[in-house]
DSSP file (Angstrom, degrees, kcal/mol; ACC not computed):
  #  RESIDUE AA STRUCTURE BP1 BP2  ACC     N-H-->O    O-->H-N    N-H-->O    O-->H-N    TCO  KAPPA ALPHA  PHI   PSI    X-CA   Y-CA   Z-CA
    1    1 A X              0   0    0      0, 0.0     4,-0.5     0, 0.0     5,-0.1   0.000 360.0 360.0 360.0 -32.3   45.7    3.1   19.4
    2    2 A X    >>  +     0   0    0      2,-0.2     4,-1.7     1,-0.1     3,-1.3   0.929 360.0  54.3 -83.0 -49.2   43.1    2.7   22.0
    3    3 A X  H 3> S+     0   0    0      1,-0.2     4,-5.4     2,-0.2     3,-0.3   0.957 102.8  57.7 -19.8 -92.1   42.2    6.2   21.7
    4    4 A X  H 34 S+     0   0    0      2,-0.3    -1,-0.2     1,-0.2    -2,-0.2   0.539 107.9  51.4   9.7 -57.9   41.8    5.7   17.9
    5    5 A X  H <> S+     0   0    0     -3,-1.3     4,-7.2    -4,-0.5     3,-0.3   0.779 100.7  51.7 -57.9 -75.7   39.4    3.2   18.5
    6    6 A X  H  X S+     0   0    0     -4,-1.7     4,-2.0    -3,-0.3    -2,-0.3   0.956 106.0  56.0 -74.2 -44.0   37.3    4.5   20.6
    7    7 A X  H  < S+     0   0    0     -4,-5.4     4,-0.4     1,-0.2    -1,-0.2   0.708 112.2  45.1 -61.5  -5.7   36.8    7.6   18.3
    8    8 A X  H >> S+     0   0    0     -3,-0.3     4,-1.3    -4,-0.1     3,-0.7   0.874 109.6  57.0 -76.5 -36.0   35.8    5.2   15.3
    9    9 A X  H 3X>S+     0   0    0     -4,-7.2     4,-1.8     1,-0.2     5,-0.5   0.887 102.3  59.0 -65.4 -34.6   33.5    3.2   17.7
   10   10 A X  H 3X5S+     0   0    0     -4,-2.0     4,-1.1    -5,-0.3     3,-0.3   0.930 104.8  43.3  -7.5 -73.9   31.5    6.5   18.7
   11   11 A X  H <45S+     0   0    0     -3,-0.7     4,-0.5    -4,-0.4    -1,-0.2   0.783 112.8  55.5 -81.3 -26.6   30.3    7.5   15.6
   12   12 A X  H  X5S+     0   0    0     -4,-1.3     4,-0.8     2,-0.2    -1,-0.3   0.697 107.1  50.1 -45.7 -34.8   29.3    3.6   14.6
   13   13 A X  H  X5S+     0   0    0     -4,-1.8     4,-0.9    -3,-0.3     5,-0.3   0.492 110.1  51.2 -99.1  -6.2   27.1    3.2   17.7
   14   14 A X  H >X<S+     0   0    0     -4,-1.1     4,-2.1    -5,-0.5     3,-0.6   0.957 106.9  50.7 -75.9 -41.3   25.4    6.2   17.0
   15   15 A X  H 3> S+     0   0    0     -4,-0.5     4,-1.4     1,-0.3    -2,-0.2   0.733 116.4  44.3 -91.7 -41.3   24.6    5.3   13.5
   16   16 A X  H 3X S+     0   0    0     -4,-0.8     4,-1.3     2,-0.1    -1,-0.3   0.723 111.3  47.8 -98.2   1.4   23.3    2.1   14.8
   17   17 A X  H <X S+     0   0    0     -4,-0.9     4,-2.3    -3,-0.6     5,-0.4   0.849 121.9  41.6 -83.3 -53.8   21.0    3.3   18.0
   18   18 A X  H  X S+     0   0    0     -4,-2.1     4,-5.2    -5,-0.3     5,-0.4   0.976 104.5  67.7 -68.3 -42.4   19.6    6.0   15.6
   19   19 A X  H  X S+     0   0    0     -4,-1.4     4,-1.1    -5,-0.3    -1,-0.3   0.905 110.6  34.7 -12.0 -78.0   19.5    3.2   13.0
   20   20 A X  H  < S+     0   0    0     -4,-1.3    -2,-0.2     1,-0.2    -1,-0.2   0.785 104.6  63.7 -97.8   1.5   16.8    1.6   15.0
   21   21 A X  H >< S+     0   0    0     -4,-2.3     3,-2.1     1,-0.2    -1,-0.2   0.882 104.2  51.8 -30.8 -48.2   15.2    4.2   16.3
   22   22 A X  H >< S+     0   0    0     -4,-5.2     3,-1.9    -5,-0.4    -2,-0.2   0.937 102.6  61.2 -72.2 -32.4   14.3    5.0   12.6
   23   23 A X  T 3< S+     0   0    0     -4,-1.1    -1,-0.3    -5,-0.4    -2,-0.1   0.197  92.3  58.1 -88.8  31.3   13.0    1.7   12.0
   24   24 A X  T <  S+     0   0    0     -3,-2.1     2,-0.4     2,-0.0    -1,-0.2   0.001  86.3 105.2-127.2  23.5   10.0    1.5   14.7
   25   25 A X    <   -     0   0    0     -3,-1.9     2,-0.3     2,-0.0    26,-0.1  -0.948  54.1-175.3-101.2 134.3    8.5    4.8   12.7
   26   26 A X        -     0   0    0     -2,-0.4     2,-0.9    24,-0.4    24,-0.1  -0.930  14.0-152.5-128.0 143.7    5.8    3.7   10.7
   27   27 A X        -     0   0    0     -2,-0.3     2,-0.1    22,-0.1    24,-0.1  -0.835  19.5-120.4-121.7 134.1    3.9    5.8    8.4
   28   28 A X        +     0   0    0     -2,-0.9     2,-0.3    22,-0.0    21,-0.2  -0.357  49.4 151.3 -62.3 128.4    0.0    5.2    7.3
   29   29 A X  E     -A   48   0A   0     19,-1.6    19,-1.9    -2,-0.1     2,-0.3  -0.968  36.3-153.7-162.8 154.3   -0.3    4.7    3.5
   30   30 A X  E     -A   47   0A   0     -2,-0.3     2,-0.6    17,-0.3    17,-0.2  -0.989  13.1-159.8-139.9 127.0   -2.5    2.9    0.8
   31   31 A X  E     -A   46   0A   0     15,-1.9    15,-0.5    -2,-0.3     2,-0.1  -0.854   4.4-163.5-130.3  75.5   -0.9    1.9   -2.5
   32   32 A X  E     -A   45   0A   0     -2,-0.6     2,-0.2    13,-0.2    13,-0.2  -0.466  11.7-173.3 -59.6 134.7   -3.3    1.4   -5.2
   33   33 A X  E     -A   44   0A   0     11,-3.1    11,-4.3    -2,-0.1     2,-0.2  -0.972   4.1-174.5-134.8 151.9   -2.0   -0.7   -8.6
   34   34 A X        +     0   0    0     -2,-0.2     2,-0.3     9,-0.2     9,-0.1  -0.574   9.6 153.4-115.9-165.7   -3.4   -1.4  -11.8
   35   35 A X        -     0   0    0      7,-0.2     7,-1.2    -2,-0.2     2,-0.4  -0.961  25.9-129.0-174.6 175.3   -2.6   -3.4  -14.8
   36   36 A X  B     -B   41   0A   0     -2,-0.3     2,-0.9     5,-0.2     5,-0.2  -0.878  10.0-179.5-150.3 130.1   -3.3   -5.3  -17.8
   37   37 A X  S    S-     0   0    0      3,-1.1     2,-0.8    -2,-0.4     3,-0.2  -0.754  74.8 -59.5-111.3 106.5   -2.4   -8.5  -19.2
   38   38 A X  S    S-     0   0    0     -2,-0.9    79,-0.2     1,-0.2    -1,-0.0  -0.490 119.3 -16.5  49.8-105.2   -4.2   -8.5  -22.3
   39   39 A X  S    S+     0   0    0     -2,-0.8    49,-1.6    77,-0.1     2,-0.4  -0.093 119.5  91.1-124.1  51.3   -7.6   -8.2  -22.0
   40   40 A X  E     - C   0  87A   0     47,-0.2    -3,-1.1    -3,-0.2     2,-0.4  -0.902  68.9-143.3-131.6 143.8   -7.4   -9.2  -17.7
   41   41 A X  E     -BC  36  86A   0     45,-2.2    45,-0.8    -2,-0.4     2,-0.5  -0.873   9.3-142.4-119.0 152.8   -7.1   -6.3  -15.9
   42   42 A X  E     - C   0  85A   0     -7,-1.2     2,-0.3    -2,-0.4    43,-0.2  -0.998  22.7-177.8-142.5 110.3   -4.7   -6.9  -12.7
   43   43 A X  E     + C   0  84A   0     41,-1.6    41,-1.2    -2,-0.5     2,-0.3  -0.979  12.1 146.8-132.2 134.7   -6.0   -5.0   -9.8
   44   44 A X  E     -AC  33  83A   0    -11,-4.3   -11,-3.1    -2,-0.3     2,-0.3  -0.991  22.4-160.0-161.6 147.6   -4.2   -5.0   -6.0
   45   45 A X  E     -AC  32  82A   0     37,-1.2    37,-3.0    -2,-0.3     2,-0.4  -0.956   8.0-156.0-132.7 165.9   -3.7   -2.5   -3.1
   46   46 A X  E     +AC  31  81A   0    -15,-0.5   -15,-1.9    -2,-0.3     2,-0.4  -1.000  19.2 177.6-126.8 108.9   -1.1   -2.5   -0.2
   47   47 A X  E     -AC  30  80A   0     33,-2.2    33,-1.1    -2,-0.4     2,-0.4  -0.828   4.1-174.5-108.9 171.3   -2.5   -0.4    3.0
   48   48 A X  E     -AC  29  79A   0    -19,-1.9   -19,-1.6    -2,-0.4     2,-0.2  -0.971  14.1-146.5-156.6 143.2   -0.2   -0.2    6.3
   49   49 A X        -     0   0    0     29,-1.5   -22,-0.1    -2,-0.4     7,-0.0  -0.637  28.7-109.9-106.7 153.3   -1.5    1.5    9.4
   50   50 A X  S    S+     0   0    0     -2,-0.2   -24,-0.4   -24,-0.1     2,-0.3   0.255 103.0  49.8 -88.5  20.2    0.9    3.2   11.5
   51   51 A X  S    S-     0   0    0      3,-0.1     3,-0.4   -26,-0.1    27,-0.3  -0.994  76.5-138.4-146.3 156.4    0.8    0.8   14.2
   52   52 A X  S    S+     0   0    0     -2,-0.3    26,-0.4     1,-0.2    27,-0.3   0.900 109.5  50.6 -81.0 -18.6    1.1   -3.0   13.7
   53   53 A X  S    S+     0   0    0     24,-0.2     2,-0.7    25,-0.1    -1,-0.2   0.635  85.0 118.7 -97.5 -10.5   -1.5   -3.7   16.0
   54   54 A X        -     0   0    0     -3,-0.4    24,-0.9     1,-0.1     2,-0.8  -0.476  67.8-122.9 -59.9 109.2   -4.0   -1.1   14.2
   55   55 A X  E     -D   77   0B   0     -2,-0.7    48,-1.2    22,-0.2     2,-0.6  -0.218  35.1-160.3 -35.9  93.6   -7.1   -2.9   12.9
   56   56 A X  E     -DE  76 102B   0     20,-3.2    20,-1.0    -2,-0.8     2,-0.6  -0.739  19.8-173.7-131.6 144.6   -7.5   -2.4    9.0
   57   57 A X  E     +DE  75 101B   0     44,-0.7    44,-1.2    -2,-0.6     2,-0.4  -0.769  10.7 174.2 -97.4 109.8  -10.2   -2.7    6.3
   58   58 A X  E     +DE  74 100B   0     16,-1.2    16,-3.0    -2,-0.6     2,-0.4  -0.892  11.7 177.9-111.8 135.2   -9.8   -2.4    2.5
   59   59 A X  E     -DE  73  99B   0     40,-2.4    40,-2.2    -2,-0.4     2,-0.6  -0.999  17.1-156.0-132.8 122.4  -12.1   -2.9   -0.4
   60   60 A X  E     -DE  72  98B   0     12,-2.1    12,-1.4    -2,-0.4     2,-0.3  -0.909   9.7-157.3 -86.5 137.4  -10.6   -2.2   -3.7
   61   61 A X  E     - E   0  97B   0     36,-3.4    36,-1.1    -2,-0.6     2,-0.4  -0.937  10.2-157.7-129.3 126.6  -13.1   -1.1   -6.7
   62   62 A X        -     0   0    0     -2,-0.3     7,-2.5     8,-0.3     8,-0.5  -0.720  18.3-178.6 -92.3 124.2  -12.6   -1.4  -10.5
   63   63 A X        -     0   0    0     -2,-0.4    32,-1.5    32,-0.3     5,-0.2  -0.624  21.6-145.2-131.2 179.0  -15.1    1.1  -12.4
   64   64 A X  B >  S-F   94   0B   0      3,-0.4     3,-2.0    30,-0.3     2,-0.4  -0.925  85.5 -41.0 117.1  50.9  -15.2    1.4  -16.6
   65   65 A X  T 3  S-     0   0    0     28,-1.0    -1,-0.1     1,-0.2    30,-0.0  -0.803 127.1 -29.2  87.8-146.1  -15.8    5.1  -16.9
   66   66 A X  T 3  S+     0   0    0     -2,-0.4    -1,-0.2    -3,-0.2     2,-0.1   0.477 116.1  98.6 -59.0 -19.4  -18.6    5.5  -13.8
   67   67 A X  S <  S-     0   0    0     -3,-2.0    -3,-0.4     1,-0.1     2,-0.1  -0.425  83.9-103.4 -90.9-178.4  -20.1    2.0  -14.0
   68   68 A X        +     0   0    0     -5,-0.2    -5,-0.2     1,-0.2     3,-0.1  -0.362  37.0 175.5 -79.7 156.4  -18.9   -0.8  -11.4
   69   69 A X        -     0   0    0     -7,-2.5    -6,-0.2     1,-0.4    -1,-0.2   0.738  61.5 -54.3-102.9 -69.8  -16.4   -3.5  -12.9
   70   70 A X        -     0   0    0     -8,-0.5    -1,-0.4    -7,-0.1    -8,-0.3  -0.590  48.7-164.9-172.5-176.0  -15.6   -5.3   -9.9
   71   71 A X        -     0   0    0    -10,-0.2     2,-0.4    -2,-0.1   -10,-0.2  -0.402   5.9-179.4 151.4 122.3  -14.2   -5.0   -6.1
   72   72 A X  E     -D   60   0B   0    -12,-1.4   -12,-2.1    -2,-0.1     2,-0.2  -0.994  11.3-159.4-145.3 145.9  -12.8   -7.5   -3.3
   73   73 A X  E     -D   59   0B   0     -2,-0.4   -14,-0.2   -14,-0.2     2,-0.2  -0.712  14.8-177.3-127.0 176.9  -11.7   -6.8    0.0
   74   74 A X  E     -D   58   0B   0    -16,-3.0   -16,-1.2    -2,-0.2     2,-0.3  -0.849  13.2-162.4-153.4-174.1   -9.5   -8.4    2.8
   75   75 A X  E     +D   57   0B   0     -2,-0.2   -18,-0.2   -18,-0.2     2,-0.2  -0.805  24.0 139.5-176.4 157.9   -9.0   -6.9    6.3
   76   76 A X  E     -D   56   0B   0    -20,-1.0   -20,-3.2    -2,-0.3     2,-0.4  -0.879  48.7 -78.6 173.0-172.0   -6.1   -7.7    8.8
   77   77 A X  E    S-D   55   0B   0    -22,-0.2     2,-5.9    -2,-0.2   -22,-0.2  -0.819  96.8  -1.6-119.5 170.7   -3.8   -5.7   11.3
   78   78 A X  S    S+     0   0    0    -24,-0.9   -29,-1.5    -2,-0.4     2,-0.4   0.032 134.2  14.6  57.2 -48.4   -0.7   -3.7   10.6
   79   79 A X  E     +C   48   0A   0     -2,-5.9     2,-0.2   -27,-0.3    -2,-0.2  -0.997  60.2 172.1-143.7 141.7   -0.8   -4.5    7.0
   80   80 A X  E     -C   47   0A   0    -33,-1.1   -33,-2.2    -2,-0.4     2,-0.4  -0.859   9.9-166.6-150.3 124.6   -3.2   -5.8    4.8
   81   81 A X  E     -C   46   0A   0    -35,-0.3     2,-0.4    -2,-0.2   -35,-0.2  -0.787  12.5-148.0-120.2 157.2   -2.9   -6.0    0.9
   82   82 A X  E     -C   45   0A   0    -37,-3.0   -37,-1.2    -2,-0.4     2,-0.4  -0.880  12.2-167.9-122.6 129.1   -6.2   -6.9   -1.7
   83   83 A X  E     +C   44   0A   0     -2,-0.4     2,-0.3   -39,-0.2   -39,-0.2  -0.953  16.8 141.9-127.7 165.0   -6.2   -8.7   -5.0
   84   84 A X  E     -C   43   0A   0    -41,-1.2   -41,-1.6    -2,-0.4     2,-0.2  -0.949  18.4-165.6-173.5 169.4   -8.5   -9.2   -7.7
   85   85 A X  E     +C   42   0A   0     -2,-0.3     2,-0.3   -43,-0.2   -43,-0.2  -0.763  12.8 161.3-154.1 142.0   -8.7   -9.5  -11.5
   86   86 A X  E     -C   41   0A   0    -45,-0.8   -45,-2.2    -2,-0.2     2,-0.3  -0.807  38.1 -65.7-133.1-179.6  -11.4   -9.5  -14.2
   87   87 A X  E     -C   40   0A   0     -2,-0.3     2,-0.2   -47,-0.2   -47,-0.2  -0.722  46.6-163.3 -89.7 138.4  -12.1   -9.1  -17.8
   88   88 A X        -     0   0    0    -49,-1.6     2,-0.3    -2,-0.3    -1,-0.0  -0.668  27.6-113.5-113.3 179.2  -11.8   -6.2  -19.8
   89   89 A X    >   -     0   0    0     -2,-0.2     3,-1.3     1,-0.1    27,-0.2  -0.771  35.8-127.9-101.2 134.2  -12.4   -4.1  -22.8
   90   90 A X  T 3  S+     0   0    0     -2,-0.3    27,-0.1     1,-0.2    26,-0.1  -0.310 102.3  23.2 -76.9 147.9   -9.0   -3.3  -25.4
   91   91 A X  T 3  S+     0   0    0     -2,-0.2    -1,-0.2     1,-0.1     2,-0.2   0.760 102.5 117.9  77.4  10.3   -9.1    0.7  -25.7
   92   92 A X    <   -     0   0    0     -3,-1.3    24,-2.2     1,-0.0     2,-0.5  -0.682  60.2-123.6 -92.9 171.5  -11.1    1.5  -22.3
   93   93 A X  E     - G   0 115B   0     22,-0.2   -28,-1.0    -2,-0.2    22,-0.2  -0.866  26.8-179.3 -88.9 134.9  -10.4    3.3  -19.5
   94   94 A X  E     -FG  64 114B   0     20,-2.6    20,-1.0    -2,-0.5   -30,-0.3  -0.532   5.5-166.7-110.7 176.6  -10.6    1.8  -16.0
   95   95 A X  E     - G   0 113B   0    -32,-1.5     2,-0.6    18,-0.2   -32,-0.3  -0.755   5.5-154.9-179.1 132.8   -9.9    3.3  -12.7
   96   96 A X  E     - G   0 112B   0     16,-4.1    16,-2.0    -2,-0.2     2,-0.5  -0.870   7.5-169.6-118.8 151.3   -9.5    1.7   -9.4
   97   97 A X  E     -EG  61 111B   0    -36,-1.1   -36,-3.4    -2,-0.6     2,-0.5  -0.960  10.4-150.9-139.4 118.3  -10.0    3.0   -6.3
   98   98 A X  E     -EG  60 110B   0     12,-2.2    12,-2.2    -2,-0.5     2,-0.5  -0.839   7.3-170.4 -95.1 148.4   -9.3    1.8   -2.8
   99   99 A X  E     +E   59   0B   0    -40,-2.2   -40,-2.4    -2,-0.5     2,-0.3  -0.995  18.8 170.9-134.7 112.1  -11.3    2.7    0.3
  100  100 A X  E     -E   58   0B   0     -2,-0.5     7,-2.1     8,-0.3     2,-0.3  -0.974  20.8-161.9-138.1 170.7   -9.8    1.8    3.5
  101  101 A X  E     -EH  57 106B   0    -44,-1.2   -44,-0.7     5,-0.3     2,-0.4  -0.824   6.0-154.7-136.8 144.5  -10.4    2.4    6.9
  102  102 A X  E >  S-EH  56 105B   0      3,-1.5     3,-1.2    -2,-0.3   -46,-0.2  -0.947  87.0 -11.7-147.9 114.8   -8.0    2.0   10.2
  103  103 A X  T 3  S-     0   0    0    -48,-1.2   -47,-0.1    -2,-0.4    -1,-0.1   0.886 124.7 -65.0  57.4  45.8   -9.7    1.3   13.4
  104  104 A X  T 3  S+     0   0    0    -49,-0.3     2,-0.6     1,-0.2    -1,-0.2   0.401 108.4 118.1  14.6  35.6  -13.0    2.2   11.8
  105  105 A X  E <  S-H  102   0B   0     -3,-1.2    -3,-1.5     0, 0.0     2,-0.4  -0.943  70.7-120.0 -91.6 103.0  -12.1    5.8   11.2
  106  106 A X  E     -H  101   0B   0     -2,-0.6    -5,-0.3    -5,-0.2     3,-0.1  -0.454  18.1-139.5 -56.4 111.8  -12.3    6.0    7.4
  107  107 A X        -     0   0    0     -7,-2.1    -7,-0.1    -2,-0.4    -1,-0.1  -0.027  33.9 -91.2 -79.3 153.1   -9.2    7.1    5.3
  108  108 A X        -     0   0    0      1,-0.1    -8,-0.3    -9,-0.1     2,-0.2  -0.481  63.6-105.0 -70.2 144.3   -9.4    9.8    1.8
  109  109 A X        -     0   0    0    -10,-0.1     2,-0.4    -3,-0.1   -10,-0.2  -0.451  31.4-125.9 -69.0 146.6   -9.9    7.0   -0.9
  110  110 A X  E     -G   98   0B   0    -12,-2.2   -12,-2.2    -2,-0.2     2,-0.3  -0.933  30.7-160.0 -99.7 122.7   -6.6    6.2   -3.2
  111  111 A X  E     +G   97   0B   0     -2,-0.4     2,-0.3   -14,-0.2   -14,-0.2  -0.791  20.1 166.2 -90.2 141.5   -7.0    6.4   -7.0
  112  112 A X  E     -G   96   0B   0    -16,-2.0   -16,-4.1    -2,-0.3     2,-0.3  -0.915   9.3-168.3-141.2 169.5   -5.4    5.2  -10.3
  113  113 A X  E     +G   95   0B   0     -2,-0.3     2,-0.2   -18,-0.2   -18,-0.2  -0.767  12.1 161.7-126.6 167.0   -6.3    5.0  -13.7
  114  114 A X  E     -G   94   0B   0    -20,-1.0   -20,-2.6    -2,-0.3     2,-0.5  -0.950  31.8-115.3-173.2 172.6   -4.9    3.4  -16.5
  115  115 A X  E     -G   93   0B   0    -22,-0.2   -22,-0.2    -2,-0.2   -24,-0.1  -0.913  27.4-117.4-118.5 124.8   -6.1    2.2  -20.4
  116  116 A X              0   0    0    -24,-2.2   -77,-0.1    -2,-0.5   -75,-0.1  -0.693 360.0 360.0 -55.0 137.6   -6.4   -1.7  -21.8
  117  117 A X              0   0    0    -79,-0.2    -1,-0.2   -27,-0.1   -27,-0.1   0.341 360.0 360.0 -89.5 360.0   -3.9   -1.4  -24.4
């Protein structure tokens, strides 16, 4: 029985060392969204540094074809997410872009697009 035992308990404390191993890997990303609620366009990004303690700086910008909409920034450590909203036009196209930076090495910009319905 003891035997038994010990061969379930094995393969469980494995599962759970490697467990947290896997959760102190962190991976660098920036997570543009858009939206619209009627005629409010709903603009927000998520960046995460791959260290908690990594400085970062985010500006989201909301463009209307090529011209400027809008654009707010935030800046924090490990994680920092941006919000914003304006008015828009029903049938345009928008496209918002974040530009962030981690330890003031500057990151490829994150895009999306989307249409006012």
């Amino acid at each position: 029985m003891k035997a038994r035992m010990c061969a379930l308990a094995i393969p469980v404390l494995l599962t759970l060392m490697l467990t947290a191993q896997a959760a102190d890997a962190r991976i660098e990303w920036a997570n543009p969204e858009l939206s619209f609620e009627g005629t409010t366009a709903v603009c927000s990004a998520s960046c995460r540094a791959d260290s908690t303690k990594d400085k970062i700086e985010a500006t989201i910008t909301l463009y209307q074809g090529d011209s400027y909409a809008a654009s707010w920034s935030n800046s924090g450590t490990g994680f920092v997410r941006v919000s914003g909203s304006c008015d828009v036009q029903r049938g345009k196209s928008y496209k918002l872009v974040v530009d962030y930076s981690i330890n003031g090495t500057a990151k490829q910009p994150k895009t999306v697009t989307g249409t006012c319905p």
